[in-house]
C-alpha positions in Angstrom: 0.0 0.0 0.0 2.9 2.4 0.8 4.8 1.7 -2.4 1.4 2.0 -4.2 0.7 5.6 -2.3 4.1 6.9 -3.2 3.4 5.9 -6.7 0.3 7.7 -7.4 1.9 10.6 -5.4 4.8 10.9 -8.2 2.5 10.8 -10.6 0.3 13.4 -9.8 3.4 15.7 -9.0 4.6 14.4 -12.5 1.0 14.9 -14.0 1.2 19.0 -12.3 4.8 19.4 -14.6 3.3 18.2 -17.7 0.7 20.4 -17.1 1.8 23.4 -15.8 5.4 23.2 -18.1 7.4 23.8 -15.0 9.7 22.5 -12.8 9.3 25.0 -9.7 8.4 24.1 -6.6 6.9 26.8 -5.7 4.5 27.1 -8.3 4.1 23.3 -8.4 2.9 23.6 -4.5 0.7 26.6 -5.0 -1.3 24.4 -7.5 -1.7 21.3 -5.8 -2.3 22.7 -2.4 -5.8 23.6 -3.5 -6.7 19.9 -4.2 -5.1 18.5 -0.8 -8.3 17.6 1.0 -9.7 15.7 -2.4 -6.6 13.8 -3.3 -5.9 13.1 0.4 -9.9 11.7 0.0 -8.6 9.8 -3.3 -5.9 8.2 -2.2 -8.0 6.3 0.3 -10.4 5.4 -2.0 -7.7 4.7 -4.4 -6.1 2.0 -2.1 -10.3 0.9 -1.2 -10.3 0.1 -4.9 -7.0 -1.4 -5.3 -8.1 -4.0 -2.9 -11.6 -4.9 -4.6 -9.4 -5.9 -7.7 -7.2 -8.0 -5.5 -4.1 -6.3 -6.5 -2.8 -7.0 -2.7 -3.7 -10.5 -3.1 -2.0 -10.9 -6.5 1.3 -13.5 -6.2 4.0 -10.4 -7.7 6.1 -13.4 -7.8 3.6 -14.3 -11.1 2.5 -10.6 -12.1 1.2 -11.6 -15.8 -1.0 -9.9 -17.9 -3.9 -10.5 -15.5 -2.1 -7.9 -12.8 -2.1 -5.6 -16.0 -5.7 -5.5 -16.2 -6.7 -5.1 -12.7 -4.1 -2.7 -12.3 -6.1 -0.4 -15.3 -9.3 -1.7 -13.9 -8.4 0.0 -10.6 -6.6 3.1 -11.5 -9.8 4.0 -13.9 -12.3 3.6 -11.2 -10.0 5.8 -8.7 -9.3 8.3 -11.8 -12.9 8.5 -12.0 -13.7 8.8 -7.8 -11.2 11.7 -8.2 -13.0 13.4 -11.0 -16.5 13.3 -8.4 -14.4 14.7 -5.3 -12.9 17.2 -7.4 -16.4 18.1 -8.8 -18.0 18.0 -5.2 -15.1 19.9 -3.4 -13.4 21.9 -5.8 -15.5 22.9 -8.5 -14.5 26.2 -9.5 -10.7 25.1 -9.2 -11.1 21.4 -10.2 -7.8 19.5 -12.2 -7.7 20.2 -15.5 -9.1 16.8 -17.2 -5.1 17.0 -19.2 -3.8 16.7 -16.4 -6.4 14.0 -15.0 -5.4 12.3 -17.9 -1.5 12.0 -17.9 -2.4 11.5 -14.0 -4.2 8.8 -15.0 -1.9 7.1 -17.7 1.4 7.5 -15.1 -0.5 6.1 -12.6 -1.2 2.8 -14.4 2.9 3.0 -15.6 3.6 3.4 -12.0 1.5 1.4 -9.7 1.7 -1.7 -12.9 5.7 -0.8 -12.5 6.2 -1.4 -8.9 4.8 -5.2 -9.2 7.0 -6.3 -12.7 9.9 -5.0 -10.7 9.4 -7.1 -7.8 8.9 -9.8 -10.0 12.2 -9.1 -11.7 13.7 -8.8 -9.0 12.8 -11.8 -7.2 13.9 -13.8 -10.7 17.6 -12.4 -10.5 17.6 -13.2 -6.6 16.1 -16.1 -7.2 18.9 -17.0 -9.9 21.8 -15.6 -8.2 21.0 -18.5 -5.2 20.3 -21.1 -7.7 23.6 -20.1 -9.9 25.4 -20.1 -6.1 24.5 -23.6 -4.9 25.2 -25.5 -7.3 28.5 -23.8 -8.9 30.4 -26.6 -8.1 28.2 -28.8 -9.7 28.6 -29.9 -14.0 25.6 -31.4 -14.2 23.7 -28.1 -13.5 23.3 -26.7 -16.6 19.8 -26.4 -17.8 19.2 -28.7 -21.1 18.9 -26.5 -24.6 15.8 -27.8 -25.7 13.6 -26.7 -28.9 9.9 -27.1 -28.3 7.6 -28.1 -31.8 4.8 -26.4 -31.9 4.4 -22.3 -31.1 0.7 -22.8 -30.2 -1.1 -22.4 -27.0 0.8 -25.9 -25.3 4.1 -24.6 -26.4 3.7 -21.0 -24.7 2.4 -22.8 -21.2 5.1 -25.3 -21.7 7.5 -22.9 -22.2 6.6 -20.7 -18.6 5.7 -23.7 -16.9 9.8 -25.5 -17.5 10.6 -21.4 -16.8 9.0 -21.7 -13.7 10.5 -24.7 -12.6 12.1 -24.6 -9.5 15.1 -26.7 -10.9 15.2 -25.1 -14.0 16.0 -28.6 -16.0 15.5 -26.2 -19.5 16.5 -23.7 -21.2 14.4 -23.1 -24.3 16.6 -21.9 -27.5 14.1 -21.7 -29.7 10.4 -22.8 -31.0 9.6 -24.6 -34.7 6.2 -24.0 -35.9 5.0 -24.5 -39.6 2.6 -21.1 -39.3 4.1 -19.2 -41.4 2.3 -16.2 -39.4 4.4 -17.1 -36.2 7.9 -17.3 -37.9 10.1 -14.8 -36.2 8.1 -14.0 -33.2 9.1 -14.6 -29.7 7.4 -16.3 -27.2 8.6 -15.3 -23.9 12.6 -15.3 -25.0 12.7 -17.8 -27.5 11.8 -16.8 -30.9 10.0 -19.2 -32.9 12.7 -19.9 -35.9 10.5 -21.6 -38.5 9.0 -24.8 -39.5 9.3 -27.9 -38.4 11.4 -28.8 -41.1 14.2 -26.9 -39.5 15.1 -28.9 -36.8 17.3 -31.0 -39.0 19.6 -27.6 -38.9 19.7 -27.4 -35.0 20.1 -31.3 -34.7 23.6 -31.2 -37.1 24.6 -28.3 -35.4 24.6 -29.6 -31.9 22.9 -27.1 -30.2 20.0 -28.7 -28.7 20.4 -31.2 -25.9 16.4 -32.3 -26.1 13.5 -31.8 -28.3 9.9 -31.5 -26.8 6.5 -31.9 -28.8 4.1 -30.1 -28.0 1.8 -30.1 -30.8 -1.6 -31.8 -32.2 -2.6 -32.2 -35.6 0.6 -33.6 -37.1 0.2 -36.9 -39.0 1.9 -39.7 -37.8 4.7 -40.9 -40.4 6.0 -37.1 -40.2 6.5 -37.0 -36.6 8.0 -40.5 -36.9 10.4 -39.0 -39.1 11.3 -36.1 -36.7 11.8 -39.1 -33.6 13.8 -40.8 -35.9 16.0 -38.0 -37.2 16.7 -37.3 -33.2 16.8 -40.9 -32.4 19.8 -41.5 -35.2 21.9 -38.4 -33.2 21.0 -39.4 -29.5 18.9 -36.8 -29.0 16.0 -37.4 -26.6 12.5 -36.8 -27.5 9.7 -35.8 -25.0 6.1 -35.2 -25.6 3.5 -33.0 -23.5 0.1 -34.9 -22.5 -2.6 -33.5 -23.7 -3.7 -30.3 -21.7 -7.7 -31.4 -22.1 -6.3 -34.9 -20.0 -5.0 -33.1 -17.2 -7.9 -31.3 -16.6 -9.7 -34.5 -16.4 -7.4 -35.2 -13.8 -6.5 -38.2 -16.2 -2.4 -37.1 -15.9 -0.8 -34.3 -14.6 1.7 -32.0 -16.7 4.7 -33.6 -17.0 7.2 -34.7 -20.3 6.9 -38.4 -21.1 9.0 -40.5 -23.5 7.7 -41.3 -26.6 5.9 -44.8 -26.9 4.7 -46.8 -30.3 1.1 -45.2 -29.2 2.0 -41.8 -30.1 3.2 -42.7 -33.6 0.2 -44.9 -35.0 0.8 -45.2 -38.8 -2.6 -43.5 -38.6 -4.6 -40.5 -37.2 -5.9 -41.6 -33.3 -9.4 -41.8 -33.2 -10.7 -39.5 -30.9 -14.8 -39.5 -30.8 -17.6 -37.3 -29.4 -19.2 -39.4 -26.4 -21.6 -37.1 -25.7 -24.1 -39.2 -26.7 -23.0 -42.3 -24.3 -23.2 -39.9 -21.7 -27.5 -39.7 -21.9 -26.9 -43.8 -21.5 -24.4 -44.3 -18.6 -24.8 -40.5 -16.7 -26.9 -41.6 -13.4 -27.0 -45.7 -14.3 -25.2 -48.2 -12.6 -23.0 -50.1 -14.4 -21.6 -53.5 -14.1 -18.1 -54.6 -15.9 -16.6 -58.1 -16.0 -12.7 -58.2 -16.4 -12.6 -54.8 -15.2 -8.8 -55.9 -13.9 -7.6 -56.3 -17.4 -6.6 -53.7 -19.5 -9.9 -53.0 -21.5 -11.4 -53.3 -18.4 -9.3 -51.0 -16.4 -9.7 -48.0 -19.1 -13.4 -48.6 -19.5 -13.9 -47.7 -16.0 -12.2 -44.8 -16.0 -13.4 -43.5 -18.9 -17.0 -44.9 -17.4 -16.3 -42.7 -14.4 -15.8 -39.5 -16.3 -19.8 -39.6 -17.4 -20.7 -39.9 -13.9 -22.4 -42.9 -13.5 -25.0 -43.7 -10.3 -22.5 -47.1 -9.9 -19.6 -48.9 -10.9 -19.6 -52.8 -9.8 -16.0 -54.2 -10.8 -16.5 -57.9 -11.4 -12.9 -59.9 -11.7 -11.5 -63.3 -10.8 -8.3 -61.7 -9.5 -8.3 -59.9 -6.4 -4.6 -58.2 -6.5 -5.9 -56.4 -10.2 -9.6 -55.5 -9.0 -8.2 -54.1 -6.0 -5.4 -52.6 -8.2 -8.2 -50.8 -10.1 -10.6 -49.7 -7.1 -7.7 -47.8 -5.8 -6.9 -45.8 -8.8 -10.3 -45.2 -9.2 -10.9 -43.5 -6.2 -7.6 -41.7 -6.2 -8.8 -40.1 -9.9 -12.6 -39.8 -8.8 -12.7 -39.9 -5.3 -16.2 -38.2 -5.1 -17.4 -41.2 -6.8 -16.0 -43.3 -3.8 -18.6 -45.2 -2.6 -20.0 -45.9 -5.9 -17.2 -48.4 -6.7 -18.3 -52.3 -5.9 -15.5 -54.9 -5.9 -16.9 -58.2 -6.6 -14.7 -61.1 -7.1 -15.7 -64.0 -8.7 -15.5 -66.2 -12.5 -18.1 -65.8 -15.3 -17.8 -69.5 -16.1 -19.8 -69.7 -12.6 -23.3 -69.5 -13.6 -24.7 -69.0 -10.2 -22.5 -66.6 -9.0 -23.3 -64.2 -12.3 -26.6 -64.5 -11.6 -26.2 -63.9 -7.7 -24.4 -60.8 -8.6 -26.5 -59.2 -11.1 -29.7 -59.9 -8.7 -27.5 -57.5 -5.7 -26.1 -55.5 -8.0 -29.3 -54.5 -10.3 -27.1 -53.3 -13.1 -28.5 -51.5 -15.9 -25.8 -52.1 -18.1 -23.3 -54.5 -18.4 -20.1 -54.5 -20.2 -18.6 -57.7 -20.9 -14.7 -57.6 -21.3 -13.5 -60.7 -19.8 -11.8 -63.8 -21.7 -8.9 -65.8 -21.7 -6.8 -64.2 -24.8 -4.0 -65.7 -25.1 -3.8 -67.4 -28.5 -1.1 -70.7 -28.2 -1.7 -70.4 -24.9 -5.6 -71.4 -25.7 -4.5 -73.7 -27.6 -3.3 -75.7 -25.0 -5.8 -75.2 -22.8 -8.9 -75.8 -25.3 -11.6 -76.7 -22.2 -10.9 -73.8 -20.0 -11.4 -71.9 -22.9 -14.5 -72.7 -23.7 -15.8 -72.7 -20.3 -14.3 -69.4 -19.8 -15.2 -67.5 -23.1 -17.9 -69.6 -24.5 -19.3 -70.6 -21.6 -18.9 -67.3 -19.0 -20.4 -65.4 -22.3 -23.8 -67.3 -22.1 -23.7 -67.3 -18.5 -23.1 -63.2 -18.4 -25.8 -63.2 -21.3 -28.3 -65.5 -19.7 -28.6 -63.4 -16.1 -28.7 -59.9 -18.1 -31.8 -61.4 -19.8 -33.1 -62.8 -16.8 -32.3 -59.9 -14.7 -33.9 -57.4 -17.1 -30.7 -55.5 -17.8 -31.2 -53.0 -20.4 -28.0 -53.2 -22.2 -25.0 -55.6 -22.4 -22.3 -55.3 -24.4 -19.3 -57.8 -25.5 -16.0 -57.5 -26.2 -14.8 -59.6 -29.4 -11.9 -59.5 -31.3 -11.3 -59.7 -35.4 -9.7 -63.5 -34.5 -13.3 -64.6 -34.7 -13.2 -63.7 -38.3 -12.4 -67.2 -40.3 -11.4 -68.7 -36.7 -7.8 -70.4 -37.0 -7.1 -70.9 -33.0 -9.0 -72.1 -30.2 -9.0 -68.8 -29.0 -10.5 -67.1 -31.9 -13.0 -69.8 -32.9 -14.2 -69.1 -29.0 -15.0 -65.7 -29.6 -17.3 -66.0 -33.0 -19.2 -68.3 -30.8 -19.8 -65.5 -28.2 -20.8 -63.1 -30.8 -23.5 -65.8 -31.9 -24.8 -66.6 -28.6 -25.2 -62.5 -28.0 -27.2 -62.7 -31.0 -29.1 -65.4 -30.2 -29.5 -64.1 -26.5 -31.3 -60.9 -28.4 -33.8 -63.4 -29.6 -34.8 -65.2 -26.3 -34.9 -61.4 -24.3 -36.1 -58.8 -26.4 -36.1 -56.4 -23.6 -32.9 -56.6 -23.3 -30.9 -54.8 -26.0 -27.7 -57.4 -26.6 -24.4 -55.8 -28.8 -21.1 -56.9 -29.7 -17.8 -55.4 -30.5 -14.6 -56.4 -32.9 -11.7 -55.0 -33.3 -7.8 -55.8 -33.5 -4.9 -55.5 -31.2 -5.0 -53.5 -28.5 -1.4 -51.9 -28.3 0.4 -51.9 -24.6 -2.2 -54.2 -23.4 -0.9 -56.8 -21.4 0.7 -59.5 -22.7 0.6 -57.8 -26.1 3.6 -57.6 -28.2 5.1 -53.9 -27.3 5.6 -55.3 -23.7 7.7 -58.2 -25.0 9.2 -55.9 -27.2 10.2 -53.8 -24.0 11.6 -56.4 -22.1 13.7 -58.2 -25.0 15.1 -54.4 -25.8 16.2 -54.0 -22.3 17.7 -57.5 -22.3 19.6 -56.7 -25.4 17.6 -58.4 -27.9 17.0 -60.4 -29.9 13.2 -59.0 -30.9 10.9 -62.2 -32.1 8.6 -62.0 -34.5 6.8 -65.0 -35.4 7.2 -64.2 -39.8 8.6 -61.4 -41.7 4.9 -61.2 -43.2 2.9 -61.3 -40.4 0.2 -58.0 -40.1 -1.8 -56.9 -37.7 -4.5 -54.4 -36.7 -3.9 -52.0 -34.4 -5.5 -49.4 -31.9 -4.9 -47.6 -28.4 -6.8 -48.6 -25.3 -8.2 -45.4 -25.2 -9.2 -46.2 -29.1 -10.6 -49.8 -28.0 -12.8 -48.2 -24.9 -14.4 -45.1 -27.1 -15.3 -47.5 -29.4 -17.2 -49.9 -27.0 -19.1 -46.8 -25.5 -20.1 -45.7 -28.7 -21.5 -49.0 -29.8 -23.4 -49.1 -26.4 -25.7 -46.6 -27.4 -26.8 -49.4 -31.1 -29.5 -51.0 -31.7 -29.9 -55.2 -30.7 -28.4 -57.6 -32.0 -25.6 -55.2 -33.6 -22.2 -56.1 -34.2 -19.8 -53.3 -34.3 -16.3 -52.1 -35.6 -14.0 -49.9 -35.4 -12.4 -48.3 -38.4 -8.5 -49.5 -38.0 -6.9 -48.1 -40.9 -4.3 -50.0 -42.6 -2.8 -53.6 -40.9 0.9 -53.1 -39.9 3.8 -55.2 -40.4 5.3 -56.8 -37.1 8.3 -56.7 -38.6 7.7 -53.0 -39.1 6.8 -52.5 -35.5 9.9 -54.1 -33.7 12.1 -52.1 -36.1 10.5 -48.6 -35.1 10.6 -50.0 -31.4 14.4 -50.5 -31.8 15.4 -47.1 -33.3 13.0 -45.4 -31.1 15.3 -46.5 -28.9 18.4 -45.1 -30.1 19.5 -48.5 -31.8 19.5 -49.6 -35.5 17.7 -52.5 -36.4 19.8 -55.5 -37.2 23.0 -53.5 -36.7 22.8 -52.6 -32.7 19.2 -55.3 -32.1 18.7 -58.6 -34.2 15.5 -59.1 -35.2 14.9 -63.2 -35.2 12.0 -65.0 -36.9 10.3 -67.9 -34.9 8.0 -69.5 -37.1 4.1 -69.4 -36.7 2.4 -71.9 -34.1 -0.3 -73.4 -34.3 -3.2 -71.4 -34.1 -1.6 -68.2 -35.5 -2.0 -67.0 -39.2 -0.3 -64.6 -41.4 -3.5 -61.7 -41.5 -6.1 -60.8 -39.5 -9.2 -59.7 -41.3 -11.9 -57.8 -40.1 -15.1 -59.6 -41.7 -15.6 -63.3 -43.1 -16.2 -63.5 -47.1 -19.8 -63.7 -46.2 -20.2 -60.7 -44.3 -20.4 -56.9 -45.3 -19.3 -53.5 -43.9 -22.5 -51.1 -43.7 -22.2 -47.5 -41.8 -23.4 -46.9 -38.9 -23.8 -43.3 -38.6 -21.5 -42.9 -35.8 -18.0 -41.6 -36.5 -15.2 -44.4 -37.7 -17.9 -47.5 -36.3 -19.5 -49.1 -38.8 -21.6 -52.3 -38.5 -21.0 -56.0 -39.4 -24.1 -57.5 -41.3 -24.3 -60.8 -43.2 -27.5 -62.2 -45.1 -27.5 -65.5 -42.8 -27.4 -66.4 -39.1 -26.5 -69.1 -37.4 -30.4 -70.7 -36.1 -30.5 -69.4 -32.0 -31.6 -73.2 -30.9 -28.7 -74.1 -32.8 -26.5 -72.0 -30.8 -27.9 -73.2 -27.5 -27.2 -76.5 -28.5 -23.7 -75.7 -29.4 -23.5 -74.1 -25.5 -25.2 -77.1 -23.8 -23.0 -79.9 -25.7 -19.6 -77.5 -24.4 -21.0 -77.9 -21.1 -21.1 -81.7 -20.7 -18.0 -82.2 -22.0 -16.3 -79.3 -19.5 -18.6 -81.1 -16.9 -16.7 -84.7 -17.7 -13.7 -82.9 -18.4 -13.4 -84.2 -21.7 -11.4 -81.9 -23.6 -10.8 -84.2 -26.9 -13.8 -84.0 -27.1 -14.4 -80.3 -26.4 -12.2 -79.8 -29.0 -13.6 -82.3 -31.9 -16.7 -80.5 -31.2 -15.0 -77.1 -31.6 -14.0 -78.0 -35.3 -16.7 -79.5 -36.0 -19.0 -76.0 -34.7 -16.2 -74.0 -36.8 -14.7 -75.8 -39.5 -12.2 -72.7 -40.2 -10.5 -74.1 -36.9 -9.5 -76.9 -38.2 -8.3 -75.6 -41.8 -6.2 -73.5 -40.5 -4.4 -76.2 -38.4 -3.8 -78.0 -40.9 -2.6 -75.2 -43.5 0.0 -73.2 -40.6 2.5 -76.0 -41.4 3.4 -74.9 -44.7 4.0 -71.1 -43.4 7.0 -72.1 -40.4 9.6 -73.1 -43.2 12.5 -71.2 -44.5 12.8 -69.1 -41.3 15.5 -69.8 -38.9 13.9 -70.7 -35.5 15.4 -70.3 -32.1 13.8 -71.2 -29.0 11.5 -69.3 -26.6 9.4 -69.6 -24.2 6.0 -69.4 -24.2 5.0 -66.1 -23.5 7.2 -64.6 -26.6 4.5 -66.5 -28.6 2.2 -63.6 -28.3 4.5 -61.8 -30.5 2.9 -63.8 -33.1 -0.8 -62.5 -32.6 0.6 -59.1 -31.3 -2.0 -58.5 -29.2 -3.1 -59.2 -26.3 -6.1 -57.5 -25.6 -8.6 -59.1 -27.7 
């Protein structure tokens, strides 16, 4: 208040020499003295009005352009005040308004002054101490870094590394390709051109990091750009999306870069606006909610504010594992979240749970996924996917649950593994399940493989890259489909809001190599392919094929009307009595533990199955193959998740 005082005092005896054109003191006090009792009045108003605009309650530390502003807001309305005194006390003799007005414009200089030079001055303090404790120290240099992208992320990235108490950066410059922003500055660094250019500051060695912090840029280009850094071992960073950390989904903070962030195609980002009118105040019931399908769905479940969230798992360490992040990210939806532990494949303990829990909708994500695994384990399963299907399907019906959905995966298309041929005969008994309860509304949903899942192939590919290699891929042919878990989970809430009896999917782009994948993997790491990581070739199991399709020969792609989901139609379906014949003969073999059987009957219910077996054969030759254990064998089908 005193500093503020003294300011508006040298500005109105600045204001009187403008006006006046003198310098004297004498003449200077002879025309102020008349307006002592109204600026005396003024000033206290003055400091009444600097306090309604906070200006005492403003961090100086931080004065930004929002001090500015409150600092003209609060001059003007004292300015004014003085005008009415003046007028009320001292009308014959009132201030000139000229001199009111450079009164006015010094005061804001003055009074705006005072708080940018404590803020300057705590900055050179503040850096003197930092520069002084750690002199002795190398390692204390701030990193050069260029940011991409001169946007609204790169400006808050760029004061929030500045206002780092560790000051771990020193921005050199920014690369933008706006041509309108070329040659501006943002803060200190001036933004020195396209994107292009950063091949100029990566030869001459005079950046130490590169951070992205831009959307919009296609994938193969900012591959490129990783690359280009990669090859000269400079890191690369990337800045989460500002929209997910006001979600409270992350908080702001540089991650590495991850085979997520560089799809060979644009992510998939969808309006759920609509879900919300079908979850917002529901309660909601998911099965494998430890997994990872499972695990996103809640959250992003959570974020349209359901009335209930019942997490139904066979593993206690992941459903617990998931109930405490939940409530850590949504903890005002604490006692909404239900734990409930128990197996699909239990048909009385489904439909115990759904009678307590009274969901309204159901999402069904759990299966065993694992495709040679599966094949060595042909009864559980079909106890635990075809089986814990019909059972899940069965209470909803019973139960009168408005909606379930299921997770399926594009290995039920032309079934070549146990696994896969398992999941086509869930989507048929959904179907038929829509027949038998027409109440309730019964939908399916295929895609491909969900990347970073677990037990998918960029997991492997993490551990066999920190052993040193080799990376193995199962063919040098071998393509897959792939999406985000965040892609996977949008998808499944979109379809949720279809029609019964719908079978949904996910517009995936092109299929990628394997090969391809574990060769990006290795130079994101800093490594050339073949050169610093070998890259062996393991031969395809039984089970596995070359490509993944996304529909049979028989069936057709139609839109939906939904953005990137279209639906999966055919001219003819499998009879429903049929398919709960197919269920009941499963479950007397699992109940005389006859899995020969079980899996005759398999091959028999999808005669893809046992083409495929007997065609994989001819597909493992030529390839040198070294041994492995069992879990690199989801290299093969990439994918874990479904």
């Amino acid at each position: 208040m005193l500093a503020d005082l003294l300011a508006l005092s040298i500005a109105m005896v600045a204001a009187a020499v403008v006006n006046y054109n003198t310098l004297s003191p004498s003449t200077l006090s002879r025309h102020l003295a008349e307006h002592v009792p109204s600026l005396l009045i003024a000033a206290f108003l003055y400091v009444i009005a600097f306090h309604f605009h906070r200006l005492y309650r403003y961090a100086w530390r931080f004065a930004s352009l929002e001090t500015v502003w409150a600092v003209i807001g609060a001059t003007t309305v004292g300015a004014v005040t003085l005008a009415i005194i003046e007028f009320l006390l001292n009308r014959a003799r009132m201030i000139e308004p000229r001199m009111l007005f450079v009164f006015w414009l010094l005061s804001i200089v003055l009074v705006g002054g005072v708080r940018i030079l404590l803020r300057l001055l705590h900055a050179r303090r503040y850096g003197l101490d930092r520069d002084g404790a750690h002199t002795t120290q190398e390692a204390s240099r701030p990193k050069r870094a260029v940011i991409l992208g001169a946007g609204g992320h790169g400006a808050r990235l760029c004061a929030a590394l500045e206002e780092d108490p560790e000051r771990q950066y020193e921005i050199v410059a920014f690369l933008d390709d706006d041509p309108a922003k070329w040659n501006t500055f943002i803060r200190h660094a001036r933004v020195a051109g396209p994107l292009d250019n950063l091949g100029e500051f990566l030869e001459s060695g005079s950046v130490d990091e590169v951070l992205v912090a831009l959307s919009g840029v296609d994938g193969p280009r900012l591959r490129a750009y990783v690359m280009a850094c990669r090859a000269r071992g400079v890191p690369v960073k990337m800045v989460p999306g500002f929209r997910a950390m006001l979600s409270g989904k992350t908080q702001l903070r540089l991650e590495e870069f991850t085979v997520e962030d560089l799809l060979r195609r644009p992510p998939v980002n969808t309006d759920l606006a609509s879900v919300g009118a079908v979850i917002t105040g529901r309660r909601v019931l998911v099965t494998g909610a430890g997994g990872s399908i499972g695990t996103e769905l809640c959250h992003q479940l959570s974020a349209l504010g359901p009335s209930g969230v019942s997490l139904f798992g066979h593993g206690e360490c992941s459903i617990h594992r998931v109930h405490t992040q939940l409530v850590a990210a949504y903890p005002e939806l604490a006692d909404r979240y239900h734990m409930v532990i128990g197996s699909v494949a239990d048909a009385e303990r489904v439909r115990q749970v759904l009678r307590e829990r009274t969901p309204q909708i159901v999402f069904h994500t759990a299966a065993h996924k694992h495709v040679p695994i599966m094949e060595q384990n042909v009864l559980e399963a079909i106890k635990n996917n075809v089986l814990g299907t019909f059972n899940v399907a069965e209470a909803c019906g019973v139960a009168g649950v408005e909606r379930m959905v299921l997770i399926s995966t594009d290995k039920a298309v032309s079934p070549s593994s146990v696994m896969g041929a398992t999941k086509w005969l869930c989507e048929e008994v959904v179907r038929a399940m829509a027949t038998r309860y027409p109440d309730t509304t019964y939908l399916a949903v295929r895609f491909g493989n969900v990347l970073d899942s677990r037990g998918s192939v960029v997991p492997l590919f993490r551990q066999q890259l920190q052993a040193g290699g080799p990376l193995t891929v199962t063919h040098p042919d071998v393509t897959r489909y792939f999406m985000t878990i965040g892609e996977a989970v949008q998808l499944v809430l979109q379809a949720a809001v279809g029609r019964t009896g719908e079978l949904c999917l996910l517009d995936m782009g092109e299929p990628v190599r394997i090969l391809d994948l574990a060769r990006d993997m290795i130079r994101l790491s800093g490594f050339e392919p073949d050169v610093d990581i070998p890259i062996t070739f393991t031969g395809l199991r039984p089970g596995e094929k070359l490509e993944e399709t996304l529909v049979w020969n028989e069936e057709r792609i139609v839109p939906s009307g939904r953005e990137r989901l279209f639906l999966v139609q055919r001219d003819h379906y499998t009879e429903p009595e049929r398919v709960f014949e197919m269920v009941e003969r499963f479950r007397e073999f699992a109940l005389r533990c006859d899995e020969a059987g079980a899996k005759r009957y398999l091959q028999e219910c999808v005669p893809s199955l046992a083409e495929h077996h007997l065609a994989v054969d001819s597909l493992t030759t030529g390839y040198p193959v070294t041994p492995r254990l069992l879990d690199d064998a989801t290299a093969s089908s990439a994918g874990g998740g479904r």
